[in-house]
C-alpha positions as CSV (number, residue, x, y, z in Angstrom):
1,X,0.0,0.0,0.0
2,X,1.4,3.3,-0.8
3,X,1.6,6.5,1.2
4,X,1.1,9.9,1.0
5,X,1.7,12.5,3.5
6,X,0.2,16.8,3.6
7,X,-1.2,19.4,5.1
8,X,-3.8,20.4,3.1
9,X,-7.2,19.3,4.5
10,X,-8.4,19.8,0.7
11,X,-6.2,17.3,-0.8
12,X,-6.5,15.1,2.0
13,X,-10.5,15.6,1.7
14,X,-9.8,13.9,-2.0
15,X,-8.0,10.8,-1.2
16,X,-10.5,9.8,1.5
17,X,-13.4,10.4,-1.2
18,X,-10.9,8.1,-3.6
19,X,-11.4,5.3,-0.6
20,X,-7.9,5.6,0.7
21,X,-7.8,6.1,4.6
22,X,-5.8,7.6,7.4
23,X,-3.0,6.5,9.0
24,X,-1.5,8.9,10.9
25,X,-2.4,12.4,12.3
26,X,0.6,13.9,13.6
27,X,0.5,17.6,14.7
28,X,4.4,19.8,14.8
29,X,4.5,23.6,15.4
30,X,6.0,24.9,12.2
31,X,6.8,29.1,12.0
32,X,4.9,29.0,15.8
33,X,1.7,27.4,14.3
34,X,0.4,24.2,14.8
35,X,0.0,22.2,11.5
36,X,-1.2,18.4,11.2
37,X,1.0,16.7,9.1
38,X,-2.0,13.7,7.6
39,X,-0.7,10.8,6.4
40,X,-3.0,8.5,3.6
41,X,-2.3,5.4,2.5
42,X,-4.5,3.9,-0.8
43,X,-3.1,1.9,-3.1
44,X,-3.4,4.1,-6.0
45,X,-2.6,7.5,-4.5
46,X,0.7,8.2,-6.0
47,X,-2.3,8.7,-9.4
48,X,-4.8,10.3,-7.5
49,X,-2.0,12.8,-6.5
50,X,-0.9,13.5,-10.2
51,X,-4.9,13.9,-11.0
52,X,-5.5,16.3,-7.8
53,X,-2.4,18.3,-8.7
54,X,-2.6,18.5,-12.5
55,X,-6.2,20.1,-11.7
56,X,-7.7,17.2,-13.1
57,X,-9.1,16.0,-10.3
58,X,-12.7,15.7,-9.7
59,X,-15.2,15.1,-6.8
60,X,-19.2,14.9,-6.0
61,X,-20.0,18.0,-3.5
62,X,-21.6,15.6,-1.2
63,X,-18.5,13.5,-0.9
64,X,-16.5,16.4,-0.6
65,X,-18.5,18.0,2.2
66,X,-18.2,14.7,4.0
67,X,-15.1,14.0,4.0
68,X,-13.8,17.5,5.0
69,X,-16.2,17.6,7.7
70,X,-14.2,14.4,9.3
71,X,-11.2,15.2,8.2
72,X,-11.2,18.6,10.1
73,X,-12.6,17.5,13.2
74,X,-10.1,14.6,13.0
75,X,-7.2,17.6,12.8
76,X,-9.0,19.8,15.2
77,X,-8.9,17.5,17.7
78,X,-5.0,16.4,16.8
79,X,-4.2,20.2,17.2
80,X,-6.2,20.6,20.8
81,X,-4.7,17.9,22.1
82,X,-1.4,18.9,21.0
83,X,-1.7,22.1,22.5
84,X,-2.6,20.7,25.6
85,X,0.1,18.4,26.0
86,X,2.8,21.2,24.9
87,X,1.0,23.3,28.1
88,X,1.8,20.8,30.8
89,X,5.3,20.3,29.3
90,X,6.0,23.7,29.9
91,X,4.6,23.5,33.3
92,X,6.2,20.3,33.8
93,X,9.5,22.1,33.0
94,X,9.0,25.0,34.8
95,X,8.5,27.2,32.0
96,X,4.9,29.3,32.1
């Protein structure tokens, strides 16, 4: 099975339509924001990448709305968490 890994929730949002699925949500501060890195795994997603980034790619809106609806609580959740556990680190190491 091949993998794919971004940040886009848009792109993402295509894959999962394309019945690939998540494997990983991992969020990293990057320029002092926190991001989700998403990684998707499908076994043709190395084409649906080509498609979705030669602008060829194409989706039902129903699908779409879906999928983006999970995908972003699925990174909102990643990124509150995240924030939480970098907040008792800091408290943990005697930084506030």
């Amino acid at each position: 099975m091949q993998e794919i890994q971004t940040f886009d929730l848009y792109e993402g949002s295509y894959y999962l339509s394309r019945n690939c699925s998540i494997e990983t949500i991992e969020a990293t501060t990057i320029d002092g924001k926190v991001n989700c890195r998403i990684t998707i795994a499908g076994e043709s997603i190395h084409t649906l990448q080509a498609t979705y980034f030669s602008g060829e790619a194409e989706i039902r809106l129903f699908d779409f709305r879906r999928t983006y609806s999970q995908l972003q609580k699925l990174v909102h959740d990643c990124k509150r968490k995240y924030k939480l556990q970098m907040k008792h680190q800091q408290y943990a190491g005697g930084q506030v």
